[in-house]
C-alpha positions in Angstrom: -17.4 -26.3 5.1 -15.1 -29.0 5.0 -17.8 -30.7 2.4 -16.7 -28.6 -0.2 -19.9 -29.4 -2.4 -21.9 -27.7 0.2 -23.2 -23.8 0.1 -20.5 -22.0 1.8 -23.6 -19.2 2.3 -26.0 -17.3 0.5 -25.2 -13.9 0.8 -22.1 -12.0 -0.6 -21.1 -8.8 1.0 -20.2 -5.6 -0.7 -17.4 -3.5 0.6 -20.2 -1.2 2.5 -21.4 -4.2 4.1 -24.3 -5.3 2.7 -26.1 -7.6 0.2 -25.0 -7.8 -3.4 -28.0 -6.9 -5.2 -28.2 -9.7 -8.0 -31.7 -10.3 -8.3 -34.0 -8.2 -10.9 -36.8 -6.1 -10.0 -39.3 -9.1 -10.2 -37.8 -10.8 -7.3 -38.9 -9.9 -4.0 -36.9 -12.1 -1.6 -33.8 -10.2 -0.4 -31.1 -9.7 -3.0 -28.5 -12.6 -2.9 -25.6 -14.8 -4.1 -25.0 -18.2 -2.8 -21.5 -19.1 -3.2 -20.4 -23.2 -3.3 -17.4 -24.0 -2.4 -13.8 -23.1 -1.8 -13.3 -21.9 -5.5 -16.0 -19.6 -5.6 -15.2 -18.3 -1.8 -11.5 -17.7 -3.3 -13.2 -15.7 -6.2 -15.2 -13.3 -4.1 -12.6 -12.0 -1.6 -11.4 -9.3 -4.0 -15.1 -8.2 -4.0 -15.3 -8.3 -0.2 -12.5 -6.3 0.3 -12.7 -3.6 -2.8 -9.0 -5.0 -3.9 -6.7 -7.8 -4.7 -5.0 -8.6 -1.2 -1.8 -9.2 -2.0 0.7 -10.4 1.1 -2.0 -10.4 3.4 -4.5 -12.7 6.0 -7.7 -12.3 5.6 -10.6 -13.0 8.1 -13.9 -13.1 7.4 -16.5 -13.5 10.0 -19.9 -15.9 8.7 -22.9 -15.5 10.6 -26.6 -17.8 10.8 -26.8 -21.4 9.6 -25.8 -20.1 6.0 -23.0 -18.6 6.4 -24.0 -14.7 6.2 -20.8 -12.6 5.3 -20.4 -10.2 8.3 -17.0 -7.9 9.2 -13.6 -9.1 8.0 -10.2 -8.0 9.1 -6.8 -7.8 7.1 -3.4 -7.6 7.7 0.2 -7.6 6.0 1.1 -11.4 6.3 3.8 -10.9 9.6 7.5 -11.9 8.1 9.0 -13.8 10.9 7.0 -17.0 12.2 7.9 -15.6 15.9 4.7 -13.8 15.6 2.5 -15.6 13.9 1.2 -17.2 17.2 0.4 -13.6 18.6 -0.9 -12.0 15.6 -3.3 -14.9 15.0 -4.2 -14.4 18.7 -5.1 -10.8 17.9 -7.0 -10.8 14.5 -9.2 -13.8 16.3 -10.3 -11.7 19.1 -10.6 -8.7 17.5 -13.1 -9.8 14.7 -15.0 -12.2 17.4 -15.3 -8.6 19.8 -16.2 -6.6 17.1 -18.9 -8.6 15.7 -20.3 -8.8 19.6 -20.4 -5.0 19.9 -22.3 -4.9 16.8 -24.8 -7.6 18.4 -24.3 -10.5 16.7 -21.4 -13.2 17.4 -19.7 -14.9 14.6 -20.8 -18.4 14.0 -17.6 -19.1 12.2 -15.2 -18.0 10.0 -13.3 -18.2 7.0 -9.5 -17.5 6.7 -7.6 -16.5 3.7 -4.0 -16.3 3.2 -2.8 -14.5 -0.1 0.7 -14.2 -1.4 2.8 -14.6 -4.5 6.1 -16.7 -4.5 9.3 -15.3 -4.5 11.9 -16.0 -6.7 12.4 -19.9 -7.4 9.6 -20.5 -5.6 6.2 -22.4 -6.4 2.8 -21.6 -5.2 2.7 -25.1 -3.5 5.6 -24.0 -1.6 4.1 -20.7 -0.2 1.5 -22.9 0.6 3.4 -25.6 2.7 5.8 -22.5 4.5 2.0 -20.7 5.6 0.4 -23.5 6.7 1.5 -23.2 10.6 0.6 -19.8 10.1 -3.0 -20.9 9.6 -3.3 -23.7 12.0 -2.0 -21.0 14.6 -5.2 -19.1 13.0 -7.8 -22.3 13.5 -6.3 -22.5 16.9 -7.2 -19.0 18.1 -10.5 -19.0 16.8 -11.6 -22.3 18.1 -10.1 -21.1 21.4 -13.0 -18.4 21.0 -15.3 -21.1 20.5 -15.5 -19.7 16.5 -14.8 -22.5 14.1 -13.2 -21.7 11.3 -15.0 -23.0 8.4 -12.4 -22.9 5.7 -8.8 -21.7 5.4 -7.5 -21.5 1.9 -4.1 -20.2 0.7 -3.6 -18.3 -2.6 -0.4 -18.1 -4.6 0.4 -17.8 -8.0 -2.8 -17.9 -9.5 -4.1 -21.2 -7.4 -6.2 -21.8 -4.2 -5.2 -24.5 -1.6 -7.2 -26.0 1.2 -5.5 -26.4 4.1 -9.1 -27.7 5.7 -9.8 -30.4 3.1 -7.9 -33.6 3.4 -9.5 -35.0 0.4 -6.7 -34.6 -2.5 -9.3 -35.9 -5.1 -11.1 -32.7 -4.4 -8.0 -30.4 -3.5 -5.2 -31.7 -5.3 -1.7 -31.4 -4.1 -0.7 -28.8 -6.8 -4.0 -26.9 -6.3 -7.2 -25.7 -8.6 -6.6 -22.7 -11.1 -8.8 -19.7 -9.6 -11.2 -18.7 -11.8 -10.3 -15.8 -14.5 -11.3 -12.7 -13.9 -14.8 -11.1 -14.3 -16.5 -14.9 -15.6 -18.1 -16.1 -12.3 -21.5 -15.8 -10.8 -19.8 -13.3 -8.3 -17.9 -10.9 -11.2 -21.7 -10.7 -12.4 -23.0 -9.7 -9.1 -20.7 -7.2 -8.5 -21.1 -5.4 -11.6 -24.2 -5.2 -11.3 -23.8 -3.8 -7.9 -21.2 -1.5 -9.3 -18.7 -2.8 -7.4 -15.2 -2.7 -9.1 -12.4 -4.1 -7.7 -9.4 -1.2 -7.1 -6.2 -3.9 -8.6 -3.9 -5.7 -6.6 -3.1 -4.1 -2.7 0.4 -3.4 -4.3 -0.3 -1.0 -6.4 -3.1 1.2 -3.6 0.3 1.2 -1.2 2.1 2.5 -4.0 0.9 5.5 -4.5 1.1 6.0 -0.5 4.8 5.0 -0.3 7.6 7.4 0.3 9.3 7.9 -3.1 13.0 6.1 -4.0 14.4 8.2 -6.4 17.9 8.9 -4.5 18.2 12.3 -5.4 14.8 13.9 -4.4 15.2 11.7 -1.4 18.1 13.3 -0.3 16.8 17.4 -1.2 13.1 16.3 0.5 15.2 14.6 3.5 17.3 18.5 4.0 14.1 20.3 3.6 12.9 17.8 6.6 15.9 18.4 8.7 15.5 22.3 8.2 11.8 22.4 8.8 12.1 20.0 11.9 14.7 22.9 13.1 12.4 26.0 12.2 9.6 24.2 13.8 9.7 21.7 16.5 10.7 23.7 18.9 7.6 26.4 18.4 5.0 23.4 18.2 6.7 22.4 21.8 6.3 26.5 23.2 2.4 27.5 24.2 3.4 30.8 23.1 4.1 29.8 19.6 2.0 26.9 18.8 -0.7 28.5 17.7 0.9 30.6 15.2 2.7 27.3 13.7 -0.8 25.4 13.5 -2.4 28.4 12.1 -0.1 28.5 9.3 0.3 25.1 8.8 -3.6 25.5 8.1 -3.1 28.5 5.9 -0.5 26.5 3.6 -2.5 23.3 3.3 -5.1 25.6 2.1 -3.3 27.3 -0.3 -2.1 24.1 -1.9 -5.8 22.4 -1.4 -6.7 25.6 -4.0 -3.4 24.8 -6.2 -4.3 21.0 -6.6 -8.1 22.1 -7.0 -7.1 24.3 -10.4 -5.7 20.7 -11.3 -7.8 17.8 -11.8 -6.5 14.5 -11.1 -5.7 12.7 -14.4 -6.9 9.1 -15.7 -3.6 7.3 -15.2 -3.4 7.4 -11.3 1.0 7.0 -11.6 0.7 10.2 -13.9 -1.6 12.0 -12.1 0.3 11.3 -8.3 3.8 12.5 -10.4 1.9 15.5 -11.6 0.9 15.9 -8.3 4.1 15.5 -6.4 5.6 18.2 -9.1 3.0 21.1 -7.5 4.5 21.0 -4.1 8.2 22.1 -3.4 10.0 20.3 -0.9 10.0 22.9 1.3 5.9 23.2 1.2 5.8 19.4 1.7 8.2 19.6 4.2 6.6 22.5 6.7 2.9 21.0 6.4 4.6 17.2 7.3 6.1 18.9 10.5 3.2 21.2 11.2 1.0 18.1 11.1 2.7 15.8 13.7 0.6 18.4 16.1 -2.8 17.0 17.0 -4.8 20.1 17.0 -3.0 21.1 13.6 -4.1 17.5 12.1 -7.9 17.7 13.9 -8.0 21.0 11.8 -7.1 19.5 8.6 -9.5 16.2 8.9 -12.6 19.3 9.0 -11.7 18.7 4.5 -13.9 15.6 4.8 -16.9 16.4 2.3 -18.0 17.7 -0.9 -14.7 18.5 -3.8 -12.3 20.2 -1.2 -12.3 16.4 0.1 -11.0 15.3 -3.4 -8.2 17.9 -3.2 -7.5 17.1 0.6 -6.8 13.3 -0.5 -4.3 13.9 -3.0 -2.5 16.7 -0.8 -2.4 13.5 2.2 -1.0 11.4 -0.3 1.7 13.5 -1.5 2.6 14.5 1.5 2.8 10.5 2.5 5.1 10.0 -0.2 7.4 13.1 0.7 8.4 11.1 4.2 11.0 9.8 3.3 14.3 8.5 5.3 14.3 8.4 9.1 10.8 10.8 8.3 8.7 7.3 7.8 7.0 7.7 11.1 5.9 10.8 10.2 3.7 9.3 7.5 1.1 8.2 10.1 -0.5 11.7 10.6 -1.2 12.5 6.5 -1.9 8.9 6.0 -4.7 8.8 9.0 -5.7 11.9 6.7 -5.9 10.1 3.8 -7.1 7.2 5.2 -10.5 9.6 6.9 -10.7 11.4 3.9 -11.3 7.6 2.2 -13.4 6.2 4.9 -15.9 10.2 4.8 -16.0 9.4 1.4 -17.8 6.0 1.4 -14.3 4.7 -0.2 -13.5 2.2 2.3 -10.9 -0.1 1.1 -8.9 2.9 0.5 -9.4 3.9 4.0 -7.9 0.5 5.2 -5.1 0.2 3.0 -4.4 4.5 4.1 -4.7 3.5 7.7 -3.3 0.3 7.8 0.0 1.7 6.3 -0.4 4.6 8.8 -0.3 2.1 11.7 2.9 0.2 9.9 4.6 3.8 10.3 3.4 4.4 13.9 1.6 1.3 15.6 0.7 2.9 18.4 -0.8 5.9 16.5 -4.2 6.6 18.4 -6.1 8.2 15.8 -4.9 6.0 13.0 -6.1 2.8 15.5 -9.5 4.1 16.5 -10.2 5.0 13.1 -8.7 1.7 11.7 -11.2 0.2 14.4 -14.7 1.6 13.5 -13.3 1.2 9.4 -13.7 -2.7 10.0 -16.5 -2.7 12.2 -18.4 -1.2 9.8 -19.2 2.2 11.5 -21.3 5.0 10.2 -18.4 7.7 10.0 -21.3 10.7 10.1 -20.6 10.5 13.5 -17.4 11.6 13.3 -18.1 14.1 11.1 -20.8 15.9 12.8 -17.9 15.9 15.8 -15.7 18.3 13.2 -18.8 19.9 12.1 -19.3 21.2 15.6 -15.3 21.9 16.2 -15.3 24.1 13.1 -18.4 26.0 14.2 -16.9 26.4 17.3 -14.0 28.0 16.3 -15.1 30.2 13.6 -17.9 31.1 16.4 -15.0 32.1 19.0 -12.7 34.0 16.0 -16.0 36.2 15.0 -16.6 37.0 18.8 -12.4 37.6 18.9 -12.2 39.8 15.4 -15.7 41.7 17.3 -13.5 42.5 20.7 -10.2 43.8 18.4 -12.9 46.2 16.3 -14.2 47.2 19.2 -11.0 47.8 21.2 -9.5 49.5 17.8 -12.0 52.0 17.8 -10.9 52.6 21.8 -7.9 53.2 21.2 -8.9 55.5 18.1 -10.5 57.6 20.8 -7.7 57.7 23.1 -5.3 58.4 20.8 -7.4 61.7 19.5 -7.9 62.6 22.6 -3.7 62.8 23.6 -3.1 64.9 20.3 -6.1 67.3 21.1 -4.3 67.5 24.4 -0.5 68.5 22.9 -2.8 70.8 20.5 -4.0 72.7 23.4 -2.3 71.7 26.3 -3.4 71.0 29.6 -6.0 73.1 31.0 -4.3 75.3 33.3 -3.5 74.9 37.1 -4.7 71.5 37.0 -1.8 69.7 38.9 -2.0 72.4 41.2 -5.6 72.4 42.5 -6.3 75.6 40.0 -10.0 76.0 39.0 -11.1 74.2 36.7 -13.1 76.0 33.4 -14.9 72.8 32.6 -18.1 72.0 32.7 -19.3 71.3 36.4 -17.3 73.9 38.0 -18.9 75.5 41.1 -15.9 77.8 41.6 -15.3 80.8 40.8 -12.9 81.5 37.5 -10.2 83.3 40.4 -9.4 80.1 42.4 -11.5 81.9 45.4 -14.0 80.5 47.8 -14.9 77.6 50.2 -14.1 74.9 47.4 -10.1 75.8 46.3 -8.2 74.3 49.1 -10.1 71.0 48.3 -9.1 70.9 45.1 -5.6 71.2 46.2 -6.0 68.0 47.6 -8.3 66.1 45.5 -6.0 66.5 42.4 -3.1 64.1 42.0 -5.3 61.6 41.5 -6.4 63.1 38.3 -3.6 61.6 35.9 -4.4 58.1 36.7 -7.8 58.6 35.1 -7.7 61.6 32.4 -3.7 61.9 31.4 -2.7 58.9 29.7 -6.2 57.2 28.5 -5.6 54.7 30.9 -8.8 52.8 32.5 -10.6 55.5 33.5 -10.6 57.2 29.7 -14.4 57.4 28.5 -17.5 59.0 29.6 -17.8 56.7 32.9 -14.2 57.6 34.2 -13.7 61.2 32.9 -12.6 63.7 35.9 -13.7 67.3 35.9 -10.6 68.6 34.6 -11.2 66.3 31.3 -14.6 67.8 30.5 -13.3 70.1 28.0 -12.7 67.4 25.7 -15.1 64.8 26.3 -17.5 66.0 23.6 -14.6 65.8 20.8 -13.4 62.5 22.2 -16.3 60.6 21.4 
């Protein structure tokens, strides 16, 4: 790779993972692009990644002699150079172990590091402060016995080599990246349909709490009073339930209200649009309802078909309503929005979702796992035959649930005739007091005489606990002698 004339490798990769399919119907070799050199390798990373990476390292793993694109990892470019050694540590092993699980080992790889210059500041300059970052980067990955091919900085519209000590081929000031959509890898992609999403600013945009002071401060109040009403009944068995179901119940409702709105062309117009259709208050309630796991498992069952469209936007809204010392909170509707992405075969959205979601909370579980299997390329089906079988479950358990309260209704239906036939006609005589009995069964005689009367004298305190009250010995299997007179109508 450091031969910058050479094939850096045959086969571009598409966002899903695979091949770009460049080659017409009457080829039948496997579809492919062969990229040469660093400037072409600069101009496909967009493509790789679905969006412009702005602020970020990139890794990309090549596998086989030629340089096979395989996984690739990205991450917000770490400010302070205190943790550049560690990070670079972490990116290294985590796309060499990810590409083992998968069953094949990187054979090298190819690191990018993307960011514009700040004020008064040249691309050449970004390029000179980064470079320890990447030789921390080459480092790590040689320590894994990974070589890293290439490692190129872009800034301001250039590409630099920080592999290449030839400055006839990479001049000090850098080579102009190609313009958009005219290389060999613009064409493939289209053809592919492939499009590339715009810069990695503008996707965290529309994920980003809002700034406008003054709906800061009412969304922050309709936080603090929420996290009040709330909190403290997510933390009580007795009352969690109620609060997740609804949580549930609202997200629904406003699933329906965004539905009855489709989203607009202009994405800004359509997320203000958006925003406008939840209150505060609604925002505020489903953001604290959410930070419980089960209530957050319930929502991620909106995965498929339209409600999934709906689900998104309601995620992202709500990502943008945490605002203040609510940031953390963002993880839970941004791992949303970030599943939702990922379900939907939208994967840089996914990483850009889940990657914010980590920035909020880094030691978010769900938003790491997921995260995880989004750059390892995973099959998310998995997943979602996992909520598939949780929904069944529970609208399985809430039939057999809604079966038991019919059936219990109709009970105490019965029970409840039978007490007012009893005021009605009052107690059959004598009971309490061993009298006879006129009900059916009777073997004495209607004057309390005979063998059988001082029996009943003592045989009948116990009668109350099954007959009196409808308590559990009500119904045909429990009824005493002295409750025979109103079986029939009872039933």
């Amino acid at each position: 790779m450091n031969a910058h004339h050479d094939h850096t490798g045959p086969h571009g990769a598409s966002p899903a993972g695979g091949a770009l399919p460049v080659s017409t119907a009457g080829f039948t070799d496997e579809p492919r692009i062969t990229l040469r050199g660093p400037a072409e390798l600069a101009d496909a990373l967009p493509y790789t990644l679905g969006f412009h990476p702005t602020d970020s390292v990139v890794l990309l793993a090549l596998h086989g002699k030629r340089g096979r694109f395989g996984g690739r990892l990205r991450l917000g470019i770490p400010r302070s150079p205190d943790e550049w050694a560690p990070v670079a540590e972490q990116l290294a092993e985590c796309l060499v172990e990810g590409a083992e699980r998968r069953g094949s080992r990187p054979d090298g790889i190819v690191v990018f590091l993307c960011q514009d210059p700040v004020e008064g500041e040249s691309g050449r300059k970004v390029m000179e402060r980064l470079r320890p970052f990447a030789q921390k980067l080459r480092t790590a990955c040689g320590a894994l016995d990974v070589p890293v091919y290439e490692a190129l900085c872009l800034s301001d519209g250039r590409f630099w080599s920080y592999c290449c000590p030839d400055s006839d081929c990479c001049p000090p000031d850098g080579t102009a990246l190609t313009p958009p959509g005219t290389s060999v890898m613009a064409a493939a992609a289209a053809y592919a349909g492939i499009h590339v999403r715009g810069s990695l600013r503008d996707m965290e945009a529309r994920l980003r709490p809002r700034t406008a002071r003054a709906a800061v401060a009412e969304q922050e109040r309709a936080l603090d009073t929420a996290s009040a009403a709330l909190v403290h009944r997510i933390l009580d068995t007795k009352t969690c339930k109620d609060v997740r179901d609804d949580t549930i119940r609202l997200a629904r409702r406003i699933v329906d209200r965004l539905a009855e709105h489709p989203s607009l062309a202009d994405e800004r117009a359509s997320d203000t649009r958006d925003d406008a259709l939840i209150t505060h208050e609604e925002a505020a309630e489903l953001i604290v309802g959410l930070q419980d796991r089960r209530t957050r498992d319930r929502a991620a069952e909106w995965m498929e078909g339209p409600e999934a469209d709906h689900a998104l936007r309601l995620w992202r809204a709500l990502a943008r309503r945490c605002v203040g010392v609510y940031g953390e909170h963002a993880a839970a509707p941004l791992t949303l929005a970030g599943w939702v992405a990922w379900s939907t075969a939208d994967e840089p959205g996914a990483r850009v979702a889940l990657g914010l979601a980590l920035e909020a909370d880094p030691e978010y579980v769900f938003a790491r796992l997921l995260h995880q299997a989004c750059n390892e390329q995973l099959d998310p089906e998995t997943l979602r035959e996992c909520l598939r079988g949780e929904r069944g479950a529970r609208a399985e358990t809430e039939t057999r649930r809604a079966f038991r309260t019919r059936t219990a209704g109709r009970g105490a239906g019965a029970r409840g005739v039978r007490r007012r036939l009893r005021a009605r006609v009052g107690r059959p005589r004598g009971t309490a007091q061993g009298a006879p009995s006129t009900g059916p069964g009777s073997a004495r005689p209607a004057d309390g005489t005979g063998p059988g009367a001082g029996a009943d004298r003592r045989t009948a305190p116990r009668e109350p606990c099954g007959t009196r009250d409808g308590g559990p010995g009500d119904g045909p299997s429990g009824a005493g002698e002295a409750d025979g007179s109103d079986r029939g109508s009872a039933r």
